[in-house]
N, C-alpha and C positions, 0 to 999 in steps of 0.2 A: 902730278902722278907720283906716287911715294912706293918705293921697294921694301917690302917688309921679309923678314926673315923671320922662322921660327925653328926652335929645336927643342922636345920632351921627352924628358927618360923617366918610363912609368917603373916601379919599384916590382914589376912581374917577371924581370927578366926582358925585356919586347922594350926597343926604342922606336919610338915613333915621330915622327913628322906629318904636318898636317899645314893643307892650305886651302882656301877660298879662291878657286880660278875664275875670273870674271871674264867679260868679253872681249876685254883690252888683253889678257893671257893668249885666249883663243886665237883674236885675229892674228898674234903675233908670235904665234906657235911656241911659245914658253913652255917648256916641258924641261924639268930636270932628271937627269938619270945617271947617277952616281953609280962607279963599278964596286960590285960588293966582292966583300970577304970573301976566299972560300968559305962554304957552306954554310953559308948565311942563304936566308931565304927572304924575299921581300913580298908582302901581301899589300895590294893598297885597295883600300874602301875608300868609292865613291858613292854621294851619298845626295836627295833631295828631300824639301818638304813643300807642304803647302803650296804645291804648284798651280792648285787651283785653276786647274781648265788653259792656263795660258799656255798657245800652242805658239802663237807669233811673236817674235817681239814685243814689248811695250809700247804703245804712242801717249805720248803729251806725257807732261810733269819731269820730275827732277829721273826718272830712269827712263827716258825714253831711248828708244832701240836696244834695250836690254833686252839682256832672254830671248826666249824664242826655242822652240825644239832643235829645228836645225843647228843653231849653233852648239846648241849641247850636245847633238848625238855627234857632231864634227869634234866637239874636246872627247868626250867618252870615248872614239876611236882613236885619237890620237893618243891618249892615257894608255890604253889597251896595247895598242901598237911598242911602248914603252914598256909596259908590264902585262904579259897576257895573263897573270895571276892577280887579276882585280875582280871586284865584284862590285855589283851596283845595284843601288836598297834607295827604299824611297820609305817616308816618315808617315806617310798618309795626309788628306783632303787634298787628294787628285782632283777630285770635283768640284764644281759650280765657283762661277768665276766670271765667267766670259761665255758669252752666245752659243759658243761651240757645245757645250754643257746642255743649253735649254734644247737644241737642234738635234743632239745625237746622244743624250742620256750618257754619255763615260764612253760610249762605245770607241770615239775616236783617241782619246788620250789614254786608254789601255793600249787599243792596238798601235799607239805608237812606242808607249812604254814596251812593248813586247821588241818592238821592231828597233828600242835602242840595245835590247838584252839586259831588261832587268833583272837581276835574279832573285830578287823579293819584296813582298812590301806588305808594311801595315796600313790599319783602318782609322783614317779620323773622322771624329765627328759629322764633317759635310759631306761623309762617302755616302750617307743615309738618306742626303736632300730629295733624292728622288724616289726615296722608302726602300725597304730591304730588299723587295723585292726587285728593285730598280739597278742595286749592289749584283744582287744573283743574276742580273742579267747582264752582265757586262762580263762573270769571270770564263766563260766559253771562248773568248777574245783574249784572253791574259796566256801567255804563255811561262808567265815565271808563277810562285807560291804567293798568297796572302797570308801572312805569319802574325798570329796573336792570341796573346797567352790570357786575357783577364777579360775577354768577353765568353760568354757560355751561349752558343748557340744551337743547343741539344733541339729545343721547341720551336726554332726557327726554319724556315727553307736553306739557310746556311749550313743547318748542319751538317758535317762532313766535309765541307767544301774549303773551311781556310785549317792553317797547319799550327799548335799550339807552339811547336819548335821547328826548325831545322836545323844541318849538320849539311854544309859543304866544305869539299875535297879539295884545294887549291895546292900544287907540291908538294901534297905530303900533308899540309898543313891542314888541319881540321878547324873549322870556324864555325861556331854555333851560333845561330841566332835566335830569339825570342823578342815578341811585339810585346807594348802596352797601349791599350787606348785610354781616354780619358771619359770619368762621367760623361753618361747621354742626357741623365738625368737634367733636365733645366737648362740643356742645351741644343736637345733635339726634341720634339715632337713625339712621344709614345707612340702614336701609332706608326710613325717611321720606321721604330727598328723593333715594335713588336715584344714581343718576349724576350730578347736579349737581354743576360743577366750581365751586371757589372759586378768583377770581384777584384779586392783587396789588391792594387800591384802590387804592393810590398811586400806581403806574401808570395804574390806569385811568382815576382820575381826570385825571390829566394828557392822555393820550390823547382821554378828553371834552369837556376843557374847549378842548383846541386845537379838534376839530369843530363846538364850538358856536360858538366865537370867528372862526375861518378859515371854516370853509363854510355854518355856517346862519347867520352875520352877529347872533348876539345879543348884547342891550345891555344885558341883567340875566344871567348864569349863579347857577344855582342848583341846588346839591346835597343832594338829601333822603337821609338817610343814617341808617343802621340799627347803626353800628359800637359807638355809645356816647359820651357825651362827655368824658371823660377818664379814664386808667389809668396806677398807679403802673408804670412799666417802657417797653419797644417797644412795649406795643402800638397798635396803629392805633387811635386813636379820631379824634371830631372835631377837636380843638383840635390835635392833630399832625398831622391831613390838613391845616388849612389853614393849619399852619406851614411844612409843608413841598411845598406847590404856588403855584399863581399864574393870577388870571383868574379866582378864585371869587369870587362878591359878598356870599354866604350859604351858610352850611349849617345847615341844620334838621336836629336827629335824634332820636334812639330808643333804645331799649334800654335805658339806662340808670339810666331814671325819673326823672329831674334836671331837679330845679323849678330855672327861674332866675329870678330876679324880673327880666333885660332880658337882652337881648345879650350877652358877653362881644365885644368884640372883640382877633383875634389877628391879629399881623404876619405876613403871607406870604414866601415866600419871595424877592420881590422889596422886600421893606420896607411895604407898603400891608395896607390896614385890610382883616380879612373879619370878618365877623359872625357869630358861632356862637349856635343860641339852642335850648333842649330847655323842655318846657312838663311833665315830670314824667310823670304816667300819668293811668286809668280816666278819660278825658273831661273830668277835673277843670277845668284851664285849656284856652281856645283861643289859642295864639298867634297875635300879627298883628304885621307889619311892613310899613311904607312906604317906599316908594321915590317918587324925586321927582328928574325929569329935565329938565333945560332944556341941548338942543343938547349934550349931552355934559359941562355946567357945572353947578357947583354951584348951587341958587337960593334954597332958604329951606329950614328946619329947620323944625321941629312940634312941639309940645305932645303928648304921647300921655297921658292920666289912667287910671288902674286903680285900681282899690281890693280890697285883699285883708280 
């Protein structure tokens, strides 16, 4: 069992600390909660991806009894109970996975998602396994947003139904978010998702982040993203989205399955710090990350403990 520490000061004014809570966290109620500065504000995003259907634990292999919903929405509440100014985002392919999936289409791992209080989430690639139409019937069950800026779904049954951005309120604090998914193209089935257009994230991210920053006045941006975290060649993943924009604080993502044991942080395009962090697959880790604001200024860093 190894105690890892980590401590990141991004160059936006916001210290952050970030950890991977495993089960061994969980059962042994690990939770750290540092008294703050006056008028410091502490935001923490808790974060999943590619949970793919798993609702139970894992059996057999090197992660058995890992994961599980239960033990997650038992950490989510105890985080919460520590900071009622958290929010909780999931990366996308919620779906197909495990039997649960073939037997109840999404219907059950939304309505659990709902019943841990997510407050948002993007779309990956295997949300479409069961066709678009399969997606449109599961969000009547979702009580939090589907947020995603680079799919167009004008000509589909989706349209209107996911958010290209949002803007939540936490102390004051304004937190924007915007999704990206990844090509469908060659990875899903055309008649899966239909006329769903894919457009440029590096565009679009740009385009987002100026909306969040110029019109909805956010103090955190924050991009849940579905592209992967990194690939030998062009292609878009996270770490060259946020090499190559400016104005993002974090990106969280997917697809890729990539355990990291903290943060990476990459230089933006303007020279300043972003945070890229993926928590791997099946429920296994829940990522969290703090943020911590005073007036726009840096004010103190944090201790975060995990134990793998």
């Amino acid at each position: 069992m190894e105690r890892r520490k980590f401590i990141r000061n991004t160059s936006a004014g916001i210290v952050v600390g970030s950890a991977l809570w495993s089960n061994y966290a969980l059962a042994n109620g690990i939770l750290t909660a540092p008294e703050l500065a006056a008028g410091t504000k502490k935001i923490t995003i808790l974060h999943t991806n590619d949970t793919h259907s798993h609702i139970e634990p894992i059996s057999g292999g090197r992660n058995h009894g890992r994961g599980g919903v239960a033990r997650r929405a038992a950490l989510i509440n105890k985080v919460r109970e520590e900071n009622p100014n958290s929010l909780l985002l999931d990366c996308g392919d919620i779906f197909q996975g495990t039997p649960y999936f073939n037997f109840y289409g999404g219907e059950l791992e939304i309505k659990l998602m709902s019943m841990m209080g997510y407050d948002a989430a993007t779309i990956g690639n295997h949300d479409f396994d069961n066709s678009i139409e399969g997606l449109y019937a599961q969000l009547p069950h979702a009580t939090f947003d589907f947020v995603i800026s680079n799919y167009d779904f004008s000509n589909t049954i989706m349209d209107d139904q996911i958010k290209t951005r949002k803007v939540i309120i936490k102390n004051g604090v304004r937190i924007g978010l915007f999704g990206l998914g990844i090509q469908l193209q060659g990875l899903v089935d055309p008649k899966m998702y239909k006329e769903t257009v894919y457009n440029d994230p590096v565009e679009v991210a740009k385009d987002q982040v100026r909306l969040l920053r110029e019109e909805d006045h956010c103090d955190i941006v924050i991009c849940m993203s579905h592209l992967g975290y990194s690939y030998r060649g062009d292609k878009v993943s996270d770490v060259s989205l946020a090499a190559v924009t400016s104005g993002i604080d974090l990106i969280i993502g997917g697809h890729t399955h990539t355990f990291l044991d903290a943060p990476v942080l990459v230089k933006n395009a303007i020279g300043k710090d972003v945070l890229v962090n993926q928590v791997g697959c099946y429920g296994i880790n829940l990522g969290r990350i703090d943020f911590y604001l005073n007036e726009g200024k840096i004010d103190k860093g944090m201790d975060v403990v995990y134990e793998l």
